[in-house]
C-alpha positions in Angstrom: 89.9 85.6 71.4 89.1 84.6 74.8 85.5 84.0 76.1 85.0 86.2 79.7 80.9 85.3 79.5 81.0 83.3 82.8 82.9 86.5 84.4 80.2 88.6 83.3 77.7 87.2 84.7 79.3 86.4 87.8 80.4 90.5 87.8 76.6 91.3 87.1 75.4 89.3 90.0 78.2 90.8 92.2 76.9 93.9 92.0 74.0 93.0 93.8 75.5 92.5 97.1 79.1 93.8 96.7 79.5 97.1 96.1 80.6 98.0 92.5 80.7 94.0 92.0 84.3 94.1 94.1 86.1 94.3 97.1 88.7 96.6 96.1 88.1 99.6 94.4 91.7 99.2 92.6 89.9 95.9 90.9 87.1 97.5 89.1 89.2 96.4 86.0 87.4 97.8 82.8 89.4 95.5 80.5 87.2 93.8 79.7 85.3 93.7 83.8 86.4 92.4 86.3 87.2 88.9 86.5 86.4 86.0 88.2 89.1 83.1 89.3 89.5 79.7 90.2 92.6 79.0 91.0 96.3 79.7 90.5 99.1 77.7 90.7 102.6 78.6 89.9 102.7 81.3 87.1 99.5 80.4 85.8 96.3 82.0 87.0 93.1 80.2 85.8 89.8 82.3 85.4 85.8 81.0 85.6 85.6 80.6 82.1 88.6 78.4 81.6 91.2 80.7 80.4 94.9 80.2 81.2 97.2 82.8 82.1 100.4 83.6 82.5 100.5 85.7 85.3 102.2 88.8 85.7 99.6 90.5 88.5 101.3 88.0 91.2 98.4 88.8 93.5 99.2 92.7 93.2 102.9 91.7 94.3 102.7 89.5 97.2 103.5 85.9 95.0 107.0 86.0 95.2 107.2 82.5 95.0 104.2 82.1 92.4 100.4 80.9 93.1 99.8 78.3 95.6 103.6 76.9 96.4 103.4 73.6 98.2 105.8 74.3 101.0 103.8 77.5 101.9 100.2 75.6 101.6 101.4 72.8 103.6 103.1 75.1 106.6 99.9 76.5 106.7 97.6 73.5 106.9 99.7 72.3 109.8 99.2 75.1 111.8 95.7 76.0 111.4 95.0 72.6 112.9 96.4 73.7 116.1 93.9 76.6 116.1 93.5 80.1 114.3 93.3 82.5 116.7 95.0 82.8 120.4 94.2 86.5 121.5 97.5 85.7 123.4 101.3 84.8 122.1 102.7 81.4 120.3 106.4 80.3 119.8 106.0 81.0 115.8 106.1 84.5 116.0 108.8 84.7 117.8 111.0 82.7 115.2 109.6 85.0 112.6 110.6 88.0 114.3 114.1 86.4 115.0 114.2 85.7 111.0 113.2 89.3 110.4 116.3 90.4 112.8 118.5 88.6 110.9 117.7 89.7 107.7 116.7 93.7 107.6 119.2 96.0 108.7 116.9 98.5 111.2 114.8 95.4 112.6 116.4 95.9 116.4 112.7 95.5 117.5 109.5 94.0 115.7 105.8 94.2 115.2 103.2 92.1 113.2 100.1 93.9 111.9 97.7 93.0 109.0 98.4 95.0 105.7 101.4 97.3 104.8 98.4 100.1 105.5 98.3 99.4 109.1 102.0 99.4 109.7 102.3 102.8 108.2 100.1 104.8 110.9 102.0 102.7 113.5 105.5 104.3 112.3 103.5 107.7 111.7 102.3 107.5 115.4 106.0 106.6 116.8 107.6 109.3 114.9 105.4 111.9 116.2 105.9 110.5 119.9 109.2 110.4 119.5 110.1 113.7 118.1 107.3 115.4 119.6 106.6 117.3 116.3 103.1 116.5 113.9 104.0 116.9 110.2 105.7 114.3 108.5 107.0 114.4 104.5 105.6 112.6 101.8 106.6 112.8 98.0 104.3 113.3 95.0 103.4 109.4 93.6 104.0 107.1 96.7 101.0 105.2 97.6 101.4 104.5 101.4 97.6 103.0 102.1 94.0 104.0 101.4 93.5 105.9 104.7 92.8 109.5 105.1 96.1 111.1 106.3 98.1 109.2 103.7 95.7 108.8 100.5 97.4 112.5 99.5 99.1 113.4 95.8 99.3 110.1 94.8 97.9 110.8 91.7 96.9 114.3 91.3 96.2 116.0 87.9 99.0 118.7 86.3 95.8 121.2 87.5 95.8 120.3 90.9 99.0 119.3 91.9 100.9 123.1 92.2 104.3 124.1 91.8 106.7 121.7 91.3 108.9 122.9 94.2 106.2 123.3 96.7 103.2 120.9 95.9 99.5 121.2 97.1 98.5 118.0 99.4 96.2 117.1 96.4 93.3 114.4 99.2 92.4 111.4 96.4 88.5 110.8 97.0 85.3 112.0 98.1 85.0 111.7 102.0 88.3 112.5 103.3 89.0 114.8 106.2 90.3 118.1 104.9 91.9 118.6 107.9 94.2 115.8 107.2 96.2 118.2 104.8 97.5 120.2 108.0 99.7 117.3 108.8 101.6 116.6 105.5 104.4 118.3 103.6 103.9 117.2 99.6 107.3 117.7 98.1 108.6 116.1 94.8 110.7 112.9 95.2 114.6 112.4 94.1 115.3 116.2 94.4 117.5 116.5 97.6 117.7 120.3 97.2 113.7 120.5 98.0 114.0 118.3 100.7 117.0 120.0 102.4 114.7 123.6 101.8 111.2 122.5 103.2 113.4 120.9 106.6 114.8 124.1 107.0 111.7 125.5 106.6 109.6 123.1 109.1 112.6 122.1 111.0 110.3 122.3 114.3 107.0 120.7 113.0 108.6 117.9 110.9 108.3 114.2 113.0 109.1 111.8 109.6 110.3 111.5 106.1 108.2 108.8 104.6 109.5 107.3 101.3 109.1 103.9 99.2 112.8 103.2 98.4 112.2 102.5 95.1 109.1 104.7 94.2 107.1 101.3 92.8 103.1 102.8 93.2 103.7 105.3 90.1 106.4 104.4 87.2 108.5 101.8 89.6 111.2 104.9 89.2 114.8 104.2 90.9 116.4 106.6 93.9 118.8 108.9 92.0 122.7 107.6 93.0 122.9 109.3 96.6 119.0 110.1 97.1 118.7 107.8 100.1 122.0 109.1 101.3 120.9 112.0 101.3 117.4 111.9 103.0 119.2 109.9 106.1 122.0 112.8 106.0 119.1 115.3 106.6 116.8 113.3 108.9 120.2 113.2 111.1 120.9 116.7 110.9 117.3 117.8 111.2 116.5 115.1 113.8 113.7 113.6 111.8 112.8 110.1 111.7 113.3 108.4 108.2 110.5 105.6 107.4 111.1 103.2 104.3 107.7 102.0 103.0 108.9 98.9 101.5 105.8 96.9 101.0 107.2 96.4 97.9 110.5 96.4 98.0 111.0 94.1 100.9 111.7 90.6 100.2 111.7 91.5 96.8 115.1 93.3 96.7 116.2 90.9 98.7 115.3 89.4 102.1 117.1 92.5 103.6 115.0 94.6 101.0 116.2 98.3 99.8 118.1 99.0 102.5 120.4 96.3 102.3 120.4 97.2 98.7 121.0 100.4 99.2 123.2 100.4 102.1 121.1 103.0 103.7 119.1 102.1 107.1 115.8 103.9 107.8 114.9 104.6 111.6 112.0 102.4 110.8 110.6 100.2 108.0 107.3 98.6 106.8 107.2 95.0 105.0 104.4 93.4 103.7 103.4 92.2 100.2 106.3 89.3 99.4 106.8 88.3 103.1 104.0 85.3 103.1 103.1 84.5 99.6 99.6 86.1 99.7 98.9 85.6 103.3 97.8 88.7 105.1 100.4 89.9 107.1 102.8 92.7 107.8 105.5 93.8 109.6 106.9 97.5 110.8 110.4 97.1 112.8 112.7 99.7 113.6 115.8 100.9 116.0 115.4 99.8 119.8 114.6 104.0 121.1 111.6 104.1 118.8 110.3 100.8 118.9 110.5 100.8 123.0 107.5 103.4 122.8 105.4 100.9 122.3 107.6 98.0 124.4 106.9 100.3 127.3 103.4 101.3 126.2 103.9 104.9 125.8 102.7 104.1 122.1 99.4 102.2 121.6 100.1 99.7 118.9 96.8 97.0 118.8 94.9 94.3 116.7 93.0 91.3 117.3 94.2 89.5 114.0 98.3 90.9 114.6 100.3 87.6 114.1 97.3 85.1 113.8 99.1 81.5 112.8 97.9 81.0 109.4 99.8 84.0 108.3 103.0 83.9 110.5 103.2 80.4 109.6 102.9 81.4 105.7 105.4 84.3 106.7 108.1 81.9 108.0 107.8 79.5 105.4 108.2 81.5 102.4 111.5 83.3 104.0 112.4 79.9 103.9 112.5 78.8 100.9 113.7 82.1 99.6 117.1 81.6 102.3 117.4 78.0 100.8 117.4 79.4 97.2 120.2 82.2 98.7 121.5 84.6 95.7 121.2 81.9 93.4 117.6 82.2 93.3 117.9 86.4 93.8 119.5 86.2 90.4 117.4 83.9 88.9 114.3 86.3 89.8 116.3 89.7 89.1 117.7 88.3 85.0 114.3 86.8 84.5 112.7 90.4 85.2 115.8 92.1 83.0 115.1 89.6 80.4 111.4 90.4 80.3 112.0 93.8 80.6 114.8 94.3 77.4 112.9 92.0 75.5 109.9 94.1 75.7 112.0 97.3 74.9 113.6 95.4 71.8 109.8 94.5 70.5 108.8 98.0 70.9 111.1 99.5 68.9 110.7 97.2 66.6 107.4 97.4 65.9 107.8 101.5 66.3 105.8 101.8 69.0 107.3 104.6 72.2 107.5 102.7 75.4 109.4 102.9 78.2 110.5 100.7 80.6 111.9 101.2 84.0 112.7 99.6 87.1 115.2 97.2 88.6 114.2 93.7 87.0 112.0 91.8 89.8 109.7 94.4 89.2 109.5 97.1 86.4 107.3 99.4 84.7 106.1 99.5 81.4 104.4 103.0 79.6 104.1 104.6 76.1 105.7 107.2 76.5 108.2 109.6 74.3 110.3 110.7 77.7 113.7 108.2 77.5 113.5 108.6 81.6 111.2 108.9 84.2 112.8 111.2 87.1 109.7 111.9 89.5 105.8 111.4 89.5 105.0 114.3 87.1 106.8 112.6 84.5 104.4 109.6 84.8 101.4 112.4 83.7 102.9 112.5 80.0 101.9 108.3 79.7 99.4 107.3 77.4 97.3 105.4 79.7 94.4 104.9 77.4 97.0 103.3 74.9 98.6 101.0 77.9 95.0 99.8 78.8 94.0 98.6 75.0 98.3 96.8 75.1 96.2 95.0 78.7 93.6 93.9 77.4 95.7 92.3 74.0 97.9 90.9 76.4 95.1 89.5 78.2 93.6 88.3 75.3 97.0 86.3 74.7 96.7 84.5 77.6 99.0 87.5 79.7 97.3 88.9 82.2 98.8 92.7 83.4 98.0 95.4 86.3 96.9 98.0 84.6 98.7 100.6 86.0 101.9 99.3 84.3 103.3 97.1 87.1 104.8 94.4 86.1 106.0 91.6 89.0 108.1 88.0 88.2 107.8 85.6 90.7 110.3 82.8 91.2 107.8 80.2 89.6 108.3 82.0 86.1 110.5 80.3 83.8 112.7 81.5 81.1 110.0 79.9 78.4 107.4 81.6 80.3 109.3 84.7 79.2 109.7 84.1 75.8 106.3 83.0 75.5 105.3 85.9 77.4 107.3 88.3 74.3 106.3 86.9 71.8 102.2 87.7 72.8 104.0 91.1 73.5 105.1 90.9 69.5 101.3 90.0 68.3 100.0 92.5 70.6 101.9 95.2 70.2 101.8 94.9 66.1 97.8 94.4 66.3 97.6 98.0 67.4 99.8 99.3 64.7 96.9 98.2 62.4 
């Protein structure tokens, strides 16, 4: 059994100056508190009171190439001694934007902001200047950023979220303008037929469908075959614009992210996450007649910190090393993940325990569960969360550590023994809560 005492106290002085101990409400971690780390370095995270982990958190998803990977550290260090902060252009952004171009199917035009948050109101924004309309589409489960006119029916209650076929816009905290519900159209995700009826309905006020390609914030569930088809078949014929969120996706997928994957290309997209190892930075790039709203300033698109050199220099240097490891290293990533993924299928059957495990391999999602598939978000409300939180903190006890929402990310620093070593804590765990 681990020791988390120097955590604690850390965690109890915390709370005298940060609020709730944290910076993030999403890391008020009750299993067993939040914790406190030291360092991290490939797929090993290392905590305060000398526990080693394997880890399978990868910064909430931005580690694609694991914890502190030399190339990245050491592109960084060499720029930041040329200075931090310009409030005016350098060459390096414009390489990473031509790396973007080549790489993501809608990039005709680029723009560098801080966090995958940010880059969502800037597509919001163009949509509406472009079409002129002010309601955009959002679907039940997809987690688009923590700000007011987005922080809707991610994870409302069976009591609050309404009909299936016409959701309420369910607003996620205390504080949030009401008014913010005015602008959003909650509709379930992979049902075309719903879609299809609320455009008709809304053809005039609709601006944007906004949709993570691979619904990753709520049971990492995969686009039914023809979903995305679909939603850029209507967007044409309804002239909407159709925005991929794929902080997630991007990178992940693939340098081209779900679109390539997918063969479908959005209007406009949002990267973020796996683009610079853990640097803060993030991207929204889209076709040349949207993105000119802001080349010509008709759109207001701002930040002091927008391509600052640490991060674009982090930026260019993972896409890097993920080009020089080209579909070799893709597939390494993607049978690692499958691996992981079956393996922990095959131990829960075995030790008759009801899980289910979805997703595409780089990341998945793991949940007890009795449902053999998970469709849309409502399906995620019939998960045993309490039971998946004791399975984290066994796991963490085993030297594993987990998200607790039942993410599970592989980073190209895992290893096939990291895997095996990884299911077999899995085994103990899982047949410690049998007894």
């Amino acid at each position: 059994m681990n020791s988390y005492s120097k955590s604690l106290k850390l965690y109890e002085r915390a709370r005298n100056s940060l609020a709730g101990g944290v910076s993030s409400n999403y890391r008020m971690s009750k299993q067993p508190h939040p914790l406190f780390f030291t360092r991290g370095e490939g797929a090993r995270i290392y905590d305060v009171d000398g526990n080693e982990y394997l880890d399978f958190a990868l910064g909430q998803g931005p580690l694609i190439l694991g914890h502190s990977h030399p190339k990245v550290l050491q592109r960084v260090a060499e720029e930041i001694n040329h200075g931090q902060l310009y409030a005016g252009q350098h060459e390096l952004e414009i390489g990473l934007a031509e790396k973007v171009q080549q790489h993501i199917p809608c990039a005709e035009l680029v723009r560098f902001t801080n966090s995958g948050s940010e880059s969502v109101q800037a597509t919001l924004r163009l949509a509406r200047a472009f079409t002129g309309r002010t309601k955009y589409i959002k679907f039940e489960g997809h987690y688009h950023g923590w700000f007011d006119n987005v922080l809707i029916s991610l994870q409302p209650s069976k009591d609050t979220a309404g009909p299936r076929s016409s959701p309420r816009a369910v607003l996620e905290t205390s504080g949030q303008a009401r008014s913010v519900q005015e602008d959003v159209v909650v509709l379930p995700w992979n049902d075309l037929e719903i879609v299809e009826k609320a455009l008709r309905q809304y053809s005039d006020v609709i601006a944007a469908i906004i949709t993570e390609p691979v619904m990753c914030n709520n049971g990492c569930i995969e686009p039914k075959e023809g979903f995305l088809r679909g939603l850029r078949d209507l967007c044409d014929r309804y002239g909407v614009v159709l925005i991929f969120d794929e902080t997630i996706t991007g990178f992940r997928l693939g340098l081209g992210g779900a679109q390539v994957s997918s063969g479908v290309t959005p209007d406009l997209a949002i990267f973020g996450k796996a683009m610079a190892s853990g640097f803060a930075i993030s991207l929204f790039a889209g076709k040349k007649d949207l993105m000119n709203l802001i080349a010509t300033g008709e759109v207001t698109h701002a930040g002091t910190y927008n391509s600052n050199n640490a991060c674009v220099a982090a930026a260019i240097a993972t896409l890097e090393v993920l080009e020089s490891g080209g579909d070799e290293l893709r597939e390494r990533i993607f049978a690692l993940g499958r691996r992981l993924r079956d393996g922990l299928g095959e131990i829960a059957s075995r030790e008759r325990q009801t899980v289910l495990l979805s997703g595409p391999g780089p990341m998945f999602h793991m949940a007890f569960t009795s449902l053999r598939e998970i469709k849309e978000y409502r399906d995620c409300l019939d998960c045993d969360t309490p039971k998946y939180s004791s399975f984290v903190k066994n796991m963490l006890d085993r030297g594993v550590r987990l998200i607790g929402r039942g993410m599970w990310y592989i980073s190209a620093a895992h290893t096939t023994t990291d895997i095996e070593q990884t299911l077999t804590a899995a085994s103990d765990a899982l047949r410690s809560m049998n007894s």
